[in-house]
C-alpha positions as CSV (number, residue, x, y, z in Angstrom):
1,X,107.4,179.5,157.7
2,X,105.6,176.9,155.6
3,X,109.1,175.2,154.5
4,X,109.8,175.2,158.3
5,X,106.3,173.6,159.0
6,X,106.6,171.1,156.0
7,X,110.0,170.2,157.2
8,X,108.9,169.7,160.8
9,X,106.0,167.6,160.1
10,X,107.9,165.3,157.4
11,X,110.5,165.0,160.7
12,X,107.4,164.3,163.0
13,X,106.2,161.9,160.6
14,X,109.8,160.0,160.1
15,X,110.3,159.8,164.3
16,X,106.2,158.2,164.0
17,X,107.8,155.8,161.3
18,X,110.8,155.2,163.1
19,X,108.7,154.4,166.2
20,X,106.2,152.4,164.8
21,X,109.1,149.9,163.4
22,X,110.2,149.5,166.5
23,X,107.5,148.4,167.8
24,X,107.3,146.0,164.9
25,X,110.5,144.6,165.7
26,X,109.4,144.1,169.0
27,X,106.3,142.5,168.1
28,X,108.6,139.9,165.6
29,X,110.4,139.4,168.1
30,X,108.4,138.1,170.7
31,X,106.2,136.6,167.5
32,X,109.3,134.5,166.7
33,X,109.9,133.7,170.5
34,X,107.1,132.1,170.6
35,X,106.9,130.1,167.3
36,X,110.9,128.8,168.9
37,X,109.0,128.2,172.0
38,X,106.5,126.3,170.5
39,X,108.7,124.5,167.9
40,X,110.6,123.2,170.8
41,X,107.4,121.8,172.5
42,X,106.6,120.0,169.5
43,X,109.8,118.7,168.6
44,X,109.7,117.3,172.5
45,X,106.6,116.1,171.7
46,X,107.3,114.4,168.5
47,X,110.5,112.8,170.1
48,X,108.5,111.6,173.0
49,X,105.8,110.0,170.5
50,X,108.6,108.4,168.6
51,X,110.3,106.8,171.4
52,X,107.0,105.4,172.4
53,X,106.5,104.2,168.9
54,X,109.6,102.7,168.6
55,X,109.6,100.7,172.0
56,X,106.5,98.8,170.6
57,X,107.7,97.6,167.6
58,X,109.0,94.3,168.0
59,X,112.5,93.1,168.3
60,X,113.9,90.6,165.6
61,X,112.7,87.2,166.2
62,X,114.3,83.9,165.6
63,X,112.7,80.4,166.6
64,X,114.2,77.5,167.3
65,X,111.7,76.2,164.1
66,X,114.2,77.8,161.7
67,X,112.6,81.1,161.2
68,X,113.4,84.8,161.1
69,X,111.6,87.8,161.4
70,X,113.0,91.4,161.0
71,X,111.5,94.9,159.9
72,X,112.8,98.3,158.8
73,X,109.9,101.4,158.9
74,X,111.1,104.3,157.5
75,X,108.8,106.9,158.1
76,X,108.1,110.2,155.9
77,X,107.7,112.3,158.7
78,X,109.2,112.0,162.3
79,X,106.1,109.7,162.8
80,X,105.2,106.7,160.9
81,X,101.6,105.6,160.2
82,X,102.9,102.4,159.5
83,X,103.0,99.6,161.6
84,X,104.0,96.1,161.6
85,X,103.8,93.4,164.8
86,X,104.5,89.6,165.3
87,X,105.0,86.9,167.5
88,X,105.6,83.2,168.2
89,X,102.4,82.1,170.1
90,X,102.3,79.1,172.1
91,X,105.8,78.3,170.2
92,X,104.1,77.2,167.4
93,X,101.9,79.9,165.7
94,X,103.9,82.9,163.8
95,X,101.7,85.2,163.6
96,X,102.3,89.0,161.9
97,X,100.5,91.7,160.4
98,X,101.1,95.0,158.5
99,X,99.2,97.8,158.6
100,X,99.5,101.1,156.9
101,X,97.0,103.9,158.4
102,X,96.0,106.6,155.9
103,X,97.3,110.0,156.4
104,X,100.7,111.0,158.0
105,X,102.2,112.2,161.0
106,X,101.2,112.4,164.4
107,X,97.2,111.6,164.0
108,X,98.0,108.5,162.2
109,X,101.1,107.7,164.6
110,X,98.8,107.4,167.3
111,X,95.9,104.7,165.4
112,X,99.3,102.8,165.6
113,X,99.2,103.0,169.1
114,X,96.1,101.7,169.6
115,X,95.8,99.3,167.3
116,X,99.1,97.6,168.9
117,X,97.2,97.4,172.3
118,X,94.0,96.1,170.9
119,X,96.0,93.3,169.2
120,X,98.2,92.5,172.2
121,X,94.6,92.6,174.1
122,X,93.2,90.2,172.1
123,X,96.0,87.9,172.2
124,X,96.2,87.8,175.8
125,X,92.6,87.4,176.8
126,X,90.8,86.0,173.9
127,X,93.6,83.7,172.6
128,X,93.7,85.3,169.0
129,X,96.1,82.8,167.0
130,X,96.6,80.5,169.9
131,X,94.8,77.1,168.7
132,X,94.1,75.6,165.5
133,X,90.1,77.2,165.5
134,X,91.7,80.7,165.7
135,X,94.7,79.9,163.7
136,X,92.4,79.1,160.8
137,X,90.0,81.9,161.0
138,X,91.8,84.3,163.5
139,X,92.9,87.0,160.2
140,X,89.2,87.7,159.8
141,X,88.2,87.8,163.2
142,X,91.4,90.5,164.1
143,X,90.2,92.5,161.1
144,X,86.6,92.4,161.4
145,X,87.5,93.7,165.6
146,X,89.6,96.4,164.1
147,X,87.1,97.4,161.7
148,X,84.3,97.5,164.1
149,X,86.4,99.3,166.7
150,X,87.4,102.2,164.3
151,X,84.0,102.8,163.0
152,X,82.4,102.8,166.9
153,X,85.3,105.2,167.8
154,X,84.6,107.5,164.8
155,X,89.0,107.5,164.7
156,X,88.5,109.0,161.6
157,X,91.2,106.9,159.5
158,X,91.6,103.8,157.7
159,X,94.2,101.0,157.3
160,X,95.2,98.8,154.9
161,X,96.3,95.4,156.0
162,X,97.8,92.1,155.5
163,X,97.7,89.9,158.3
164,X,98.7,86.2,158.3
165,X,99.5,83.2,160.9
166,X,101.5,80.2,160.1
167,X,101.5,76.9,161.5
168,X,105.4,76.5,162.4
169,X,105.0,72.5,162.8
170,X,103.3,72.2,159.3
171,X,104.3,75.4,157.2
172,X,100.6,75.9,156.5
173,X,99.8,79.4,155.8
174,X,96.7,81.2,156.4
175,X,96.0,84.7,155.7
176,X,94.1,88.0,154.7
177,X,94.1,91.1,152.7
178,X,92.5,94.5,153.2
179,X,93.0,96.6,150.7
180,X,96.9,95.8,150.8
181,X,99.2,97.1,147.8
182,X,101.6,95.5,146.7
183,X,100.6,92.1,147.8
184,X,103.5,89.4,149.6
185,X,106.3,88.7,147.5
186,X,107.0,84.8,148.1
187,X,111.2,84.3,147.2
188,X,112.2,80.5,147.4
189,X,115.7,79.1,145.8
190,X,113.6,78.3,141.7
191,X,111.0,81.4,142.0
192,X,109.7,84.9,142.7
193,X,106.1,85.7,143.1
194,X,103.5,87.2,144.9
195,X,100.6,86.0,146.5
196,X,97.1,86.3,145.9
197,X,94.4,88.0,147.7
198,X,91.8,90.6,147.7
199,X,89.9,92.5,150.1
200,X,88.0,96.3,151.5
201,X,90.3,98.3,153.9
202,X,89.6,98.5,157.4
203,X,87.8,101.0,158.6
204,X,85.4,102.8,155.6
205,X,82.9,99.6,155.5
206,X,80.5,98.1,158.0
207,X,79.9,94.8,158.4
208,X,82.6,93.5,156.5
209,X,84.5,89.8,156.3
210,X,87.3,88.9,154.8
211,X,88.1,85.9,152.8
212,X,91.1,84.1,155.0
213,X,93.0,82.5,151.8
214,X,95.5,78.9,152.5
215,X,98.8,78.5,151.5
216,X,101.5,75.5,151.7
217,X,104.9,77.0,152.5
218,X,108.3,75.2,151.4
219,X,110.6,74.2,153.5
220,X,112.7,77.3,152.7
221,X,111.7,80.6,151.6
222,X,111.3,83.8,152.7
223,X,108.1,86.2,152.9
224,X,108.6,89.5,152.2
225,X,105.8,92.1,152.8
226,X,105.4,95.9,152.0
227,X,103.4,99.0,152.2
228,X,102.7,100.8,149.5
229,X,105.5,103.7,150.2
230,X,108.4,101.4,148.5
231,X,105.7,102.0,145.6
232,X,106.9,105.6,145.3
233,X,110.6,105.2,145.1
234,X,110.5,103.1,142.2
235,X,111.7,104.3,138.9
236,X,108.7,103.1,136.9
237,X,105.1,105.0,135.8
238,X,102.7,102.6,136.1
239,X,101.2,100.8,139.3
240,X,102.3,97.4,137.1
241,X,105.4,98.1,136.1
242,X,106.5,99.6,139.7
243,X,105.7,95.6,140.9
244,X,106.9,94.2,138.3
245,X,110.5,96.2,139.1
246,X,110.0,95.8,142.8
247,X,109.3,91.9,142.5
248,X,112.4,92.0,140.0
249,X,114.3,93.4,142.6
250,X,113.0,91.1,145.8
251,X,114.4,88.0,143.3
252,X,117.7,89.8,142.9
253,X,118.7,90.1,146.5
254,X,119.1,87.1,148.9
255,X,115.8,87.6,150.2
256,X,116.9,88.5,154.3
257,X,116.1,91.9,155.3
258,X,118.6,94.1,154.7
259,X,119.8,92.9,151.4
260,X,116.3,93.8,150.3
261,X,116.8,96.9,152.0
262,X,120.6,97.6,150.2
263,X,118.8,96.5,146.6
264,X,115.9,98.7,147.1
265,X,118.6,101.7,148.3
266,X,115.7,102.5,151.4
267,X,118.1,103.4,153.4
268,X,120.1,105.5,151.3
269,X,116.9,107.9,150.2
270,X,116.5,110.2,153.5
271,X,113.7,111.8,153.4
272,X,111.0,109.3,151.8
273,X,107.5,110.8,149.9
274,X,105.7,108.2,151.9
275,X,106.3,105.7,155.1
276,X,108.3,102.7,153.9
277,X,107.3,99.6,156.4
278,X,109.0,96.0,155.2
279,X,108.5,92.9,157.1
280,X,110.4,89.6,156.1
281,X,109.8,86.2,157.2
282,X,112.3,83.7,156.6
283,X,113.1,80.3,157.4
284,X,116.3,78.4,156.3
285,X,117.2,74.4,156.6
């Protein structure tokens, strides 16, 4: 009788066992219903915010001054945080900026958002860049309203930044740098450089101004700016040596977009560690 009792409790206990994983396959299943469900709501999501994204970045531009402007964002994620804008005001200010927000991903995608809108705002109704007052102080001014903006919305990021005008019928340049990295790399026909410039993000400080630095273009050259992401696919160790083979590789490509692109092998890496953003300015005889 007690083998009998043994052996019909151990069979209770299996059918117990048997019915409890059931219901655990049950539960995993609906579990991983869900998780799909949701997976598919973010992916619409992420699509939708990408599309949206994408339809504000500008088109490639070419003036009847001789100048082109192009960019390529690769972004680390399905959303980039960075962000780059231009246009030809009053067809004679070029004016551009790029801005890399911190973090990754949708948060940051959005700041991209806004910050597009509150530039095209004050284009349109306070004339930012549209006469020679603004054109000479108008870097500082977008800044300091972007700065003041950020911290009064408590968006909780910050941005790096170089923004700069130029003055089409002279070739005067006029720009500024917040906390930028790696700074402009100028590329005419004799040399390869970068430009000089310092300055506090956007977005940690209050009160801040930036020093809006001069520059006298050539007649032919091209300007080619970067955020910090191309930093990471480069070879080198050091912050130095990863400009110094980056501006190494600017002066071995023709200097237009996507020969920059080709010699930096962007578009060949996939999946990147950080956003890429490049921005090239170029005007030819």
């Amino acid at each position: 009788i007690e083998v009998l009792v043994h052996a019909i409790n151990k069979a209770l206990e299996h059918t117990d066992l048997l019915l409890e994983n059931q219901r655990y396959r049950e539960q995993l299943e609906t579990a991983n219903q869900e998780l799909r469900e949701s997976l598919r709501v973010l992916e619409r999501d992420q699509l939708a915010g990408k599309q949206v994204q994408k339809r504000l970045m500008p088109n490639r531009l070419i003036t009847q001054d001789h100048y082109e402007v192009a960019h390529y964002i690769a972004p680390s994620l399905f959303l980039s945080g960075d962000f780059v804008d231009y246009a030809h005001i009053k067809k004679r200010y070029l004016a551009f900026y790029l801005a890399d927000v911190s973090g990754h991903g949708s948060s940051s995608a959005f700041v991209t958002i806004w910050l597009k809108h509150l530039v095209s705002r004050m284009v349109r109704e306070e004339g930012l860049f549209g006469d020679e007052e603004s054109f000479a102080t108008g870097s500082n001014h977008l800044l300091q309203t972007v700065n003041r903006e950020i911290k009064e919305t408590r968006l909780n990021h910050h941005l790096t930044f170089f923004v700069g005008v130029i003055d089409t019928h002279t070739q005067l340049m006029n720009y500024s740098v917040a906390g930028h990295l790696p700074m402009p790399i100028l590329k005419t026909a004799d040399a390869c450089q970068y430009l000089d410039g310092i300055g506090k993000p956007v977005g940690i400080f209050k009160d801040v101004t930036w020093n809006v630095y001069q520059m006298q273009l050539p007649e032919v050259y091209t300007l080619s700016c970067f955020s910090d992401g191309v930093l990471e696919i480069l070879p080198s160790d050091t912050i130095q040596d990863k400009e110094a083979h980056l501006l190494q590789k600017v002066a071995e490509s023709t200097g237009s977009l996507e020969s920059i692109c080709n010699t930096l092998h962007v578009k060949d890496d996939g999946e990147t560690p950080d956003d890429i953003a490049i921005l090239t300015i170029a005007r030819g005889k």
